[in-house]
Every structure is written in structure tokens, then in C-alpha cells.
C-alpha positions in Angstrom: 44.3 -31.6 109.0 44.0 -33.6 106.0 43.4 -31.1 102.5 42.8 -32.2 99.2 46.7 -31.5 98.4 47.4 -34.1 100.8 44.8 -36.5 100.4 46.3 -37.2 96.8 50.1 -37.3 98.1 48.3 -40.3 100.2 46.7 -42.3 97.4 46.7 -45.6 98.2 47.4 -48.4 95.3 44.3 -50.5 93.8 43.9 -53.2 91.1 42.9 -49.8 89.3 46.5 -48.9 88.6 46.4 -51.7 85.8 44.6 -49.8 83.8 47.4 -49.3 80.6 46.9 -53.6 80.7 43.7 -52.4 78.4 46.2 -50.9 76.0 49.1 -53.2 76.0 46.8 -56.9 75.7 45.4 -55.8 72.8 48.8 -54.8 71.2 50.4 -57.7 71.9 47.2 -60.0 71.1 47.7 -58.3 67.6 51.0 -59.2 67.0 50.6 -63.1 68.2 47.9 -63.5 65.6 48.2 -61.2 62.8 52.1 -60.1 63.8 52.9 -61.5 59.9 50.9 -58.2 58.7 52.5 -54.8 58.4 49.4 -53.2 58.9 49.2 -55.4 62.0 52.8 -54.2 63.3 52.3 -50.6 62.7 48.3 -50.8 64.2 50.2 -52.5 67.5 52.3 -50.0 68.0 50.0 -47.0 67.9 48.1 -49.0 70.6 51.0 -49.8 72.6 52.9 -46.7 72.9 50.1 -44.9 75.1 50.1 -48.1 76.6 53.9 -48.3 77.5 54.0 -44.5 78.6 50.7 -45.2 80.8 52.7 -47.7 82.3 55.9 -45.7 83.3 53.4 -43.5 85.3 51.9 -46.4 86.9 55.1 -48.4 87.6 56.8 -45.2 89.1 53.5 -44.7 91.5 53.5 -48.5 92.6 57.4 -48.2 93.6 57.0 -45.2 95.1 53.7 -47.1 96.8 55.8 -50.3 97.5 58.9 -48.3 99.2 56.1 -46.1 101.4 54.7 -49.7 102.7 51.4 -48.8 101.4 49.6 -52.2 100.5 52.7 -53.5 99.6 50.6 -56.9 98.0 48.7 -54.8 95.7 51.8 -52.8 94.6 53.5 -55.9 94.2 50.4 -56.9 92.1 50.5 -53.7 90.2 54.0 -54.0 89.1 54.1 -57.9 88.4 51.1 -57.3 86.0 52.8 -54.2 84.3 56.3 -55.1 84.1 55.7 -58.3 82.6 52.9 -56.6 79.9 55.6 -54.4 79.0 58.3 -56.9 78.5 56.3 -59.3 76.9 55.0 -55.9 74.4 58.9 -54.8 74.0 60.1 -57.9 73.1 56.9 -58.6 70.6 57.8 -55.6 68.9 61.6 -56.2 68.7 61.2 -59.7 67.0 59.5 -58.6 64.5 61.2 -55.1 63.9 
């Protein structure tokens, strides 16, 4: 008997889960071009942080969906394309903080 509490215990991972990537490219788009601009560095980081924090929640479901053996590939995909977002963001803001 599957009920609604269940059903979303069994989610399974999709290319949706890389949806804080809408956040965090813009962010880090901002600070390779105009990254010389305060205005730039502060605007990056109000876009980024929802980003960032969007992606802990989505990083923590894709483990969680990578350990169950739930479409392990698009986990894997998931936390290839947020990981490396989030580095690339963090280490974009360190260099020029």
C-alpha cells in the first residue's frame, strides 16, 4: 500500500535536482566578467548563497539517492554537476575576498 507519505520517501532522482545550477552560473558568470567591481562581488553573493544552500539540500538527497541505488547515473550526474558548481562558486568568491 503505497500513501502519499511514502511515495515522497521513494522519490526518485532526475536532471531536475540541478536546479540551484540556475543560481550558482549566474554568480560565478558575474564574477569572471565583472569580478573587478564591488558591486559585482557583493551582487554574486546574494545570488549565490540561496544557490549554495539549495545545493546542500540537493547534494544530501543525491547521496542519500546514490547509497539507496536509485538511478545511481543520474545521482552521479546530480552531484558531479553540483559539487563542481559549488567549488568553482567558493573558490570564485575566496579569490577575490
Amino acid at each position: 500500500m503505497n500513501t502519499p507519505a511514502v511515495q515522497d520517501t521513494q522519490r526518485r532522482p532526475s536532471s531536475a535536482d540541478t536546479w540551484p545550477a540556475v543560481l550558482l552560473l549566474p554568480a560565478v558568470l558575474l564574477l569572471r566578467f565583472l569580478g573587478e567591481h564591488p558591486w559585482a562581488y557583493w551582487t554574486a553573493t546574494v545570488i549565490g548563497v540561496p544557490g549554495l544552500i539549495g545545493a546542500g539540500v540537493e547534494i544530501t538527497g543525491a547521496v542519500r539517492h546514490l547509497l539507496g541505488g536509485r538511478r545511481p547515473w543520474v545521482a552521479a550526474w546530480v552531484l558531479l554537476t553540483l559539487v563542481s558548481a559549488v567549488l568553482v562558486l567558493a573558490l570564485r568568491l575566496a579569490e577575490h575576498g
